[in-house]
N, C-alpha and C positions, 0 to 999 in steps of 0.2 A: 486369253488362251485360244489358240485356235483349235475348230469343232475337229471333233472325233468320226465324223458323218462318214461314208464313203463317196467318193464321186460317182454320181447318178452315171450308169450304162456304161463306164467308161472304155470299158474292153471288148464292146456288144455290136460286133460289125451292121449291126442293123440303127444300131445311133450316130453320126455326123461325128468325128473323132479332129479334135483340133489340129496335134499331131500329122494325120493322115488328111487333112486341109490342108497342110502347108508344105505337104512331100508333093499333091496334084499343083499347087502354085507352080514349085520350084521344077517341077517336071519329074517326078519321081514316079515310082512303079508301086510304093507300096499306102496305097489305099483304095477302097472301095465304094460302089456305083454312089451309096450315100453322101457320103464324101464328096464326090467330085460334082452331085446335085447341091449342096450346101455352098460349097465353093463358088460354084455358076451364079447362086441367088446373090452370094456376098459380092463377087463383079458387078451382077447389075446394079447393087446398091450400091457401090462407088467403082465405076472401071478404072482408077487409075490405081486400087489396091495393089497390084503386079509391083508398082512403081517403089508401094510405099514400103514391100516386102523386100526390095535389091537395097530399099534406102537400109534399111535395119539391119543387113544383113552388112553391106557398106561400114555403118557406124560399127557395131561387133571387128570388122577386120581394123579397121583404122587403130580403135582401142586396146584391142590387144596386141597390136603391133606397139601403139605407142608405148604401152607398159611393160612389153619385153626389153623395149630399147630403156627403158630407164632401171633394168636392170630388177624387176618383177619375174623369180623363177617357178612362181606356184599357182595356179588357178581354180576356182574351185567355181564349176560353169552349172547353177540349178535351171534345170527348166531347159535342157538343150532341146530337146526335138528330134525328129527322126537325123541322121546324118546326111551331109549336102557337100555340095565343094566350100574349101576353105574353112573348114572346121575352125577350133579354137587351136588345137594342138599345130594342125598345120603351119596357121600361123605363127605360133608362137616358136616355135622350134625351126623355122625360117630366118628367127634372131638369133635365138638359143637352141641347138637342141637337146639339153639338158633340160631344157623346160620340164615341169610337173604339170598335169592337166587330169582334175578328176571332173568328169558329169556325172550330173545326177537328174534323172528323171523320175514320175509315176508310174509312166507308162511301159507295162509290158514289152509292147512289140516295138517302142525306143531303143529301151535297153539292148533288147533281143538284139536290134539290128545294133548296136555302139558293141555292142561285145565279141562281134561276131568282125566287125571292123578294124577294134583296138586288141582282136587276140595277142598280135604278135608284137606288140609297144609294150615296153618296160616301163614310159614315161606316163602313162596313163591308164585313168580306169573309169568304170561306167556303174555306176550305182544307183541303184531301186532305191526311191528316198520321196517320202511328201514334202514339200516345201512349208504346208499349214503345221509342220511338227518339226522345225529346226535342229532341237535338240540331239534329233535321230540320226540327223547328217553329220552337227559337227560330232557324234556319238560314233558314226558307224568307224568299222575297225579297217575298211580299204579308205575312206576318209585319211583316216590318221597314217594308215602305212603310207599313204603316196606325201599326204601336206603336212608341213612344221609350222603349228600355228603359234609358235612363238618369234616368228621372221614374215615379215609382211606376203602378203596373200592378196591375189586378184579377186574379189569375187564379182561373178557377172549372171547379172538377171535381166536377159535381152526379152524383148517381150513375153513377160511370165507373170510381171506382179497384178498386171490387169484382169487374171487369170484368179485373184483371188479377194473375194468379195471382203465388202467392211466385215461382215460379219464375223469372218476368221480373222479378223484383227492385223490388215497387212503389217500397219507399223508396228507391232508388239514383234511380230514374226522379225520384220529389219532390225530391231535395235537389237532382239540375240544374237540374231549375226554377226552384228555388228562390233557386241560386244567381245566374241569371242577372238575378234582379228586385232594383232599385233599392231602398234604404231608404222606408218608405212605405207599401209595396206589401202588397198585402191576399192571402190564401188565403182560399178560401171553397171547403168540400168540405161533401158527403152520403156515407155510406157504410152497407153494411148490415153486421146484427149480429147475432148470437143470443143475446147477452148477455140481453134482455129475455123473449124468447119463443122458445126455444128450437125447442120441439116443432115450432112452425109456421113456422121458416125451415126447418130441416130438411127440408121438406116442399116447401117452394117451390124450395131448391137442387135438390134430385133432379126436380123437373119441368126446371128449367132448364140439367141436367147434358143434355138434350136437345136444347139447341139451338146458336147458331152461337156462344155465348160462356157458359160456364160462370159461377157465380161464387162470390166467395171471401169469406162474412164476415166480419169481423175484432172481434175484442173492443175498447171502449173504449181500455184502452193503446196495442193495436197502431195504431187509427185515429189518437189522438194522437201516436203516434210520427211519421206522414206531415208532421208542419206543422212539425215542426225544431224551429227555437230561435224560430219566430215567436211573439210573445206574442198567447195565446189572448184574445179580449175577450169581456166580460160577455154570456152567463151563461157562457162555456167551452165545450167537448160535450158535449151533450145532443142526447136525441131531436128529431127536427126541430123537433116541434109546438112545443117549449117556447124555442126562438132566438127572445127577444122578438117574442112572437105578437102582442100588442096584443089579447087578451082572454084570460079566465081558461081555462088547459088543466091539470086532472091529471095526476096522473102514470101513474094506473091509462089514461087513454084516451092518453097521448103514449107508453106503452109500447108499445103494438098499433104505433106506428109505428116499424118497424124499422129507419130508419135514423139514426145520429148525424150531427149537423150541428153547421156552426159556421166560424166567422172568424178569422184571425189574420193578425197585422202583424207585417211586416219591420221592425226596429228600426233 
């Protein structure tokens, strides 16, 4: 079961805020001098981080593209992040726009900003939700008004799971999830790893042992273990870059990007 703890500082603009790390990445307005000091230290510990944030961000569009077009009208996106270009909805309703698209964050000033975004969409909503307590999501009552979890559902956890220590039991958290999605239904996760580049995650976890969410790489297996008995689709996990990119990637340049990605169906 995952802990009841609260997350250390999480709202306390004098602590390093993940959320607001990755609004000064993407070029954003809403974070603070701490913030963009955290950020600075995590560049020096790997500069090509920029590269590997456009890669994640890449993978999330390609997949939600590809699971609009097979006819996937409902999403349910935990862990989104401050909002950026090319949302989940954008995309999805570029195929559909009928599409459903609920996020769910912890974070306050997420939210704040997703609601203040998605005011005027019918097709989407932005929900205050812990990921370490599942139940509360598939629980919550805009959850259920927006998605029909009895007809296949996206769910997508772009880098979030490394966000949550063994201790809170990631895969006990995944298989509720998992369980509660209809045949159909698609997983789509990002995860980081030091399987490829050791030296330089190492480097990026101890700057980010610093701020308001640790985090926790896991090796290939371990990340595959999170998707159950879903069957993996072509190529499997792998590095972001290389989830049907739609142009020629290396292995030597999709290594640098440290996280595995990838899709799987509920049978």
């Amino acid at each position: 079961m995952a802990s009841e703890r609260p997350r250390p500082s999480e709202f306390d603009p004098n602590v390093p805020n993940i959320a607001r790390m990755y609004d000064y990445y993407l070029g954003g307005k809403d974070h603070y001098q701490v913030d963009r000091e955290r950020a600075e230290e995590a560049l020096v510990a790997d500069p090509t981080l920029l590269t590997l944030i456009r890669e994640n961000r890449a993978f999330l569009g390609r997949a939600v593209r590809y699971l609009a077009e097979q006819g996937i009208d409902q999403f349910l996106d935990i862990g989104t992040g401050l909002p950026t270009q090319q949302n989940v909805h954008q995309i999805a309703h570029s195929v559909n726009p009928a599409a459903r698209v609920v996020y769910v964050d912890y974070d306050e000033q997420v939210v704040a900003h997703g609601r203040a975004l998605l005011a005027e969409s019918r097709e989407t909503r932005m929900v205050q939700a812990d990921l370490r307590r599942p139940q509360e999501i598939l629980d919550h009552p805009d959850v259920n008004r927006m998605l029909d979890f009895s007809k296949p559902v996206a769910l997508l956890l772009v880098a979030t799971l490394h966000f949550i220590p063994d201790e809170d039991d990631p895969h006990g958290i995944m298989a509720q999830l998992r369980d509660a999605l209809a045949p159909g239904s698609h997983l789509a996760l990002t995860h980081a790893s030091a399987d490829g580049v050791p030296d330089v995650v190492a480097k990026v976890v101890e700057v980010y042992k610093r701020t308001s969410a640790p985090g926790t790489p896991r090796t290939q297996d371990q990340v595959t273990g999170l998707f159950g008995d879903f069957g993996m689709l072509d190529p499997g996990l792998v590095w972001a870059p290389l989830w049907r990119p739609g142009r020629p990637v290396s292995l030597e340049e999709a290594v640098r990007v440290w996280f595995y990605a990838g899709v799987g169906r509920k049978s």
